[in-house]
N, C-alpha and C positions, 0 to 999 in steps of 0.2 A: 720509412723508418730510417733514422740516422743513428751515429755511433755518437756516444759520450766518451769524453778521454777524462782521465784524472791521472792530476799527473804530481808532481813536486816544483814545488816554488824556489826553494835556497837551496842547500850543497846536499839534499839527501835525507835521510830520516827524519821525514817530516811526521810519521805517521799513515803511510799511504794502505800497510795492510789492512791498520784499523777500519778504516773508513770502506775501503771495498769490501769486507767482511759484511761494513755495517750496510750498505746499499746493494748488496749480490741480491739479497731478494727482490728490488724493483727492475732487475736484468735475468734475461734469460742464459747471456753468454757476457763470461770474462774472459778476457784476452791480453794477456803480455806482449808487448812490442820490443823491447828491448831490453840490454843489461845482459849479466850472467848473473854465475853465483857470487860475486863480490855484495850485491842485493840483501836485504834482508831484512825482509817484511814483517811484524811483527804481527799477531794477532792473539789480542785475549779476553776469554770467556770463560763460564762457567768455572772461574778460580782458574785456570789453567794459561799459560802463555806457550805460543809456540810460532816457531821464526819459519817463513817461508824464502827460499832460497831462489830458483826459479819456476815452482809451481805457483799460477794465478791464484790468488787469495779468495776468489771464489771457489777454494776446493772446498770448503768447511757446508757448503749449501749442497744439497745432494741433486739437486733439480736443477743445478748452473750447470750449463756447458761449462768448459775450462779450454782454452788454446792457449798456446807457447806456440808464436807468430813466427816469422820467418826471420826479424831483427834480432833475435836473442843469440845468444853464443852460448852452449848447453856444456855441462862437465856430466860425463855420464856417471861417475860416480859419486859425483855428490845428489846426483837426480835418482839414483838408487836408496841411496840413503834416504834421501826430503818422502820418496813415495814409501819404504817401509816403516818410517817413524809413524807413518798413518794410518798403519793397519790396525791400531787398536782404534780408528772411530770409526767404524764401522760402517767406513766410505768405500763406494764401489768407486774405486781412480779409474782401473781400466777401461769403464764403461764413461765416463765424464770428462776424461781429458785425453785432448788430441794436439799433436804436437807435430808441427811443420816440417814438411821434407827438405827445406831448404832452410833452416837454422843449423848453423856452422858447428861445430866439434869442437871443446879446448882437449886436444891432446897432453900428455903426460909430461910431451916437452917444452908445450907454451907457458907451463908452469916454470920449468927450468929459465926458459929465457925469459920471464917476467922478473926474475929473481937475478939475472946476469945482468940485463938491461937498465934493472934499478940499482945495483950494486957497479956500474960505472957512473951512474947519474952523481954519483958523492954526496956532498952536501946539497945539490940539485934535486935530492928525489922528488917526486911525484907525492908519496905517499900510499905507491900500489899495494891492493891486499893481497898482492903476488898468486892470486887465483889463477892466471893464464890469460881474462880478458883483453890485454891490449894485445899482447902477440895474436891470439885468436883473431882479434878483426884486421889486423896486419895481414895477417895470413888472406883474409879474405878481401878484403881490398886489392892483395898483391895478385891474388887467382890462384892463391896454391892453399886452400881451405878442404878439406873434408867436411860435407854437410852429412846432415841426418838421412838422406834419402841414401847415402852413399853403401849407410852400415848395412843395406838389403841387396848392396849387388856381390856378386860372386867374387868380383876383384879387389875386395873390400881392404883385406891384406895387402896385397898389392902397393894398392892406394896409400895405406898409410905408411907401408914402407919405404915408398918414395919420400914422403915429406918426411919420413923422420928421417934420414940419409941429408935430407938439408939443414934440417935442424942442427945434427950432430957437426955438417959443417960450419953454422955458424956460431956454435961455441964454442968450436973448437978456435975458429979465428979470437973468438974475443975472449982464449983463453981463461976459460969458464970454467973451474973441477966442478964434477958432479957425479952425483947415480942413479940412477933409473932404478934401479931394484926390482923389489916386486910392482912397480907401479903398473907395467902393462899387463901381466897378468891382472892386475884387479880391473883397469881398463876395459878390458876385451869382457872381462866376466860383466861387465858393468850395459858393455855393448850388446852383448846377448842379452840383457834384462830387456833393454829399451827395444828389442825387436817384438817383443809380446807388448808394446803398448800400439794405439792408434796412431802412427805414421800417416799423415795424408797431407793436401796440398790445402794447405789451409787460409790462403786466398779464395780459393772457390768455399772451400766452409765457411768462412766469415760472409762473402756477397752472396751468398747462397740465403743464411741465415737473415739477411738484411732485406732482400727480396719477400722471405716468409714473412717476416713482419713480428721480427724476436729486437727486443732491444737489447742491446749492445753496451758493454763497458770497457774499454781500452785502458789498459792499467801500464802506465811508466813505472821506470826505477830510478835509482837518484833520482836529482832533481836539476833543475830548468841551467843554473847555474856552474853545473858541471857539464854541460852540453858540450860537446865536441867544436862546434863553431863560433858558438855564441857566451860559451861558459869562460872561468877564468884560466886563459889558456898560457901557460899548457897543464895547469893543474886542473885537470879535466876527466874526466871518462873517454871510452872511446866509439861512443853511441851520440846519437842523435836522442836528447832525452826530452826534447820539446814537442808540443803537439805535432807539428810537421814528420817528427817519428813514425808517429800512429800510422800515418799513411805509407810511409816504406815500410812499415816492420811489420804491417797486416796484410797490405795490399790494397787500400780501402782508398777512394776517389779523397779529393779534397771537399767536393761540394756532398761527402756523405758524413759528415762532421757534424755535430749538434754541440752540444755544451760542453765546455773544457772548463771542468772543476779542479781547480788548483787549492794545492793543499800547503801552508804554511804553518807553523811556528809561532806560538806570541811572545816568543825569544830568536834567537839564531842559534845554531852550532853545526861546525864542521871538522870531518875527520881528514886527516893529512895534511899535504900543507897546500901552500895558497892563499892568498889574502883575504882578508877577513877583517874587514876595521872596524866594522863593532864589540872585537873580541875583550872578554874580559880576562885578561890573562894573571886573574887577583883572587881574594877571597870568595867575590861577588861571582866571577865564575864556577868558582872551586862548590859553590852553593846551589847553582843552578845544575849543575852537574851532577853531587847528590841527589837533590831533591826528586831528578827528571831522571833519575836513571841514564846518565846519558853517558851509555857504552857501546860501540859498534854490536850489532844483533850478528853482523858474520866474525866480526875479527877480534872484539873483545876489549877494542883499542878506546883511551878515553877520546870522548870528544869534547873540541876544543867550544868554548860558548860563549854567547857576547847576548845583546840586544836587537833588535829587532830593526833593521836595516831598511826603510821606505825607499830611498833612490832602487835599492836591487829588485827588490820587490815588483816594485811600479815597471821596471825594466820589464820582469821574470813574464808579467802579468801583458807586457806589452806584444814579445816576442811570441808568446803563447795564444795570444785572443782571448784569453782568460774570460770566463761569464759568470763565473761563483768562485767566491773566496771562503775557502774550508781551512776555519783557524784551528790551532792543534794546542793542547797543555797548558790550558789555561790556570790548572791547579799548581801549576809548580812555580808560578806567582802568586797564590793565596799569601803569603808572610810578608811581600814586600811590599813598603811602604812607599816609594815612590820608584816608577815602571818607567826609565829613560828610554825615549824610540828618536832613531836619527832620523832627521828629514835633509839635510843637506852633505854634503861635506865640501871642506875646505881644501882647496887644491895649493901645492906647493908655492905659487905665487900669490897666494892670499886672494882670488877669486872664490867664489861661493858657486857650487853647480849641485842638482839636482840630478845630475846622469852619469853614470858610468864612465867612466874613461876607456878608450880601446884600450890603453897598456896598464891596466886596472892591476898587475902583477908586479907593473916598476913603478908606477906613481903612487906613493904613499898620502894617502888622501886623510884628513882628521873628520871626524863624524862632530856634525853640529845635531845636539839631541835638544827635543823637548818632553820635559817633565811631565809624566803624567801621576797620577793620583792612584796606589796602589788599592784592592778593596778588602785586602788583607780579612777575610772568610774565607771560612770552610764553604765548597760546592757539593759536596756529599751530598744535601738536600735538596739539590737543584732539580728539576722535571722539565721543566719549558724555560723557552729561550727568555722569555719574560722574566722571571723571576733570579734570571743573573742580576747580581750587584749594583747599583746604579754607576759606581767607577769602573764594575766593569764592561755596562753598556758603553758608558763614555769612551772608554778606549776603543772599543769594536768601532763605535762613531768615527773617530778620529783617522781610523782605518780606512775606512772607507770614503770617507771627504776627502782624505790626501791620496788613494789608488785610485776611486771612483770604480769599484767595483763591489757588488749587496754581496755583504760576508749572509752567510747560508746557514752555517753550519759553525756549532762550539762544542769542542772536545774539554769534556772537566774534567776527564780521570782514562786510564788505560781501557779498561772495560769495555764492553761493544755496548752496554747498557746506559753509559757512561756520557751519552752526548746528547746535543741539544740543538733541535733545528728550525728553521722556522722562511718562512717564504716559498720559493721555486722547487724546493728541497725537500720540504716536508712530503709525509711517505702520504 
């Protein structure tokens, strides 16, 4: 048995809770590899929507495993909070999700230096959700992190006293005012929650479970484009959010990899800042935005929206191994009359390229689009992949001629009931 990854194609909210939501039942076990609480998954049913932060989107299925792998950076009290908002569905969590001894801690102060960090950047920001996450994997990369196994040893105190003792001196150098407040009491209260859940080495649960012969779903956050290496750096995450993750952030071999379902957009949008040259920074945006709801699910922030980008795409799909293309919101093009998708861009010297630039951050590149044929219907009606639009077959075509990779999978509406599949994919 091998592991599936699904993961994000462009800068992030592509739709990834939806879609593991909608596939948790052809898996026995879902698995987060990386991100923190900056994440936020959406998922809706039954009239209801509800944003997952860093709990696997396979918590909604009672019969999923759920792991929180060892690549994640956890806030114990926003993980407090994501597990009591779910006490009214009548989910046994404690019994279904197990969460890795070796997933790092954002303490009370990684928050503070997320916020000191970004407030010297100036007009340089990033775009942090000031959740803690970069300092958290700072922390851990430098070897002064507190993981999750840490909060069951008796030195536990200790431990964190130390690192907050350095913390405090490094705001203090970068003359930083701040307050702590009540933060660590609610911390520590937060810390004693997460000891009543399953703690365990979740490397051996996951190759364990592979071994039994359970299939496997590997769930990314952001997406492929924010990748720490490979994304538009330095407006980036600070995770590894490409397939290549799955394997440090599980444990999981390389050759125990099956299909990497990448999830895209039949638009683009991204939060913070960073380049973006398909953006529509116009009405035509301002519409798209509307229509998609398109507001960060953690931060509230709008996101910025443009067209549907092939050069990043074909990249995203390249860097990933990508095997199924899972297109997302097709309905919030239902009104437009003619759907522009870039296939090249024009580089400063008036050359034509097809790929990315390394310095994609200082080369201002212009998007050369071709016109496609909006199908301007309602999808409400829609049941099978068939019975989509014939313009809006034609696009999914065009898709896939220019990535060379069988789109699987159409998203028409938010709903889990809402999508339409057909090939490798169908259940």
């Amino acid at each position: 048995m091998q592991v599936d990854i699904l993961l994000g194609l462009q800068w992030g909210d592509e739709g990834k809770g939806k879609i593991v939501d909608f596939l948790a039942p052809q898996y026995n076990v879902v698995a987060r590899f990386q991100g923190g609480p900056n994440a936020g998954h959406t998922l809706e049913f039954d009239g209801q929507k509800h944003v997952l932060h860093q709990i696997p989107s396979g918590i909604f299925r009672p019969e999923t495993k759920n792991i929180i792998g060892n690549g994640l950076v956890i806030d114990p009290v926003v993980f407090q909070k994501e597990i009591e908002s779910l006490e009214g569905f009548n989910l046994n969590v404690k019994q279904n999700l197990y969460i890795s001894k070796k997933a790092h801690i954002i303490l009370p102060t990684h928050k503070i230096l997320d916020a000191a960090y970004e407030t010297l950047k100036g007009d340089k920001k990033i775009g942090s959700t000031l959740r803690g996450i970069g300092p958290a994997y700072q922390s851990k990369a430098g070897r002064q992190g507190l993981r999750i196994g840490d909060i069951l040893s008796p030195n536990f105190a200790n431990k964190y006293q130390e690192i907050l003792e350095n913390h405090k001196r490094i705001l203090h150098f970068l003359e930083y005012d701040y307050e702590i407040g009540d933060a660590e009491a609610i911390f520590f209260d937060a810390i004693a929650f997460i000891r009543q859940m399953h703690l365990t080495d979740t490397e051996y649960l996951v190759n364990d479970c592979l071994k039994n012969g359970d299939k496997i779903l590997a769930e990314g956050a952001q997406g492929s484009l924010l990748d720490v290496d490979f994304g538009s750096y330095p407006f980036v995450t600070s995770s590894s959010t490409i397939s290549a993750g799955a394997c440090t952030g599980l444990g999981i071999a390389p050759n125990k990899i099956g299909e990497v379902l990448g999830i895209c957009k039949a638009y683009a949008t991204r939060v913070g800042s960073g380049p973006f040259p398909t953006e529509q920074d116009n009405e035509v945006g301002e519409k798209l935005r509307q229509i998609g709801r398109e507001f960060g699910a953690t931060t509230g922030r709008k996101r910025r929206c443009g067209w549907l980008d092939l050069p990043a795409l074909r990249y995203a799909c390249m860097i990933n191994g990508t095997t199924q293309l899972l297109l997302m919101k097709f309905d919030v093009l239902n009104t437009f009359a003619e759907i522009p998708v870039c296939t090249h861009y024009e580089l400063p010297d008036g050359s034509i390229t097809d790929r990315i630039p390394h310095d994609y951050t200082d080369t201002q590149v212009k998007p050369i689009y071709k016109i496609m044929k909006g199908w301007q219907k309602d999808l409400s009606h829609v049941r099978t992949f068939e019975d989509l639009p014939t313009e809006l077959l034609a696009y999914i075509d065009f898709i896939e001629e220019k990535v060379g990779i069988p789109v699987t999978l159409a998203s028409i509406g938010p709903d889990r009931t809402q999508t339409v599949v057909r090939g490798a994919l169908r259940k």
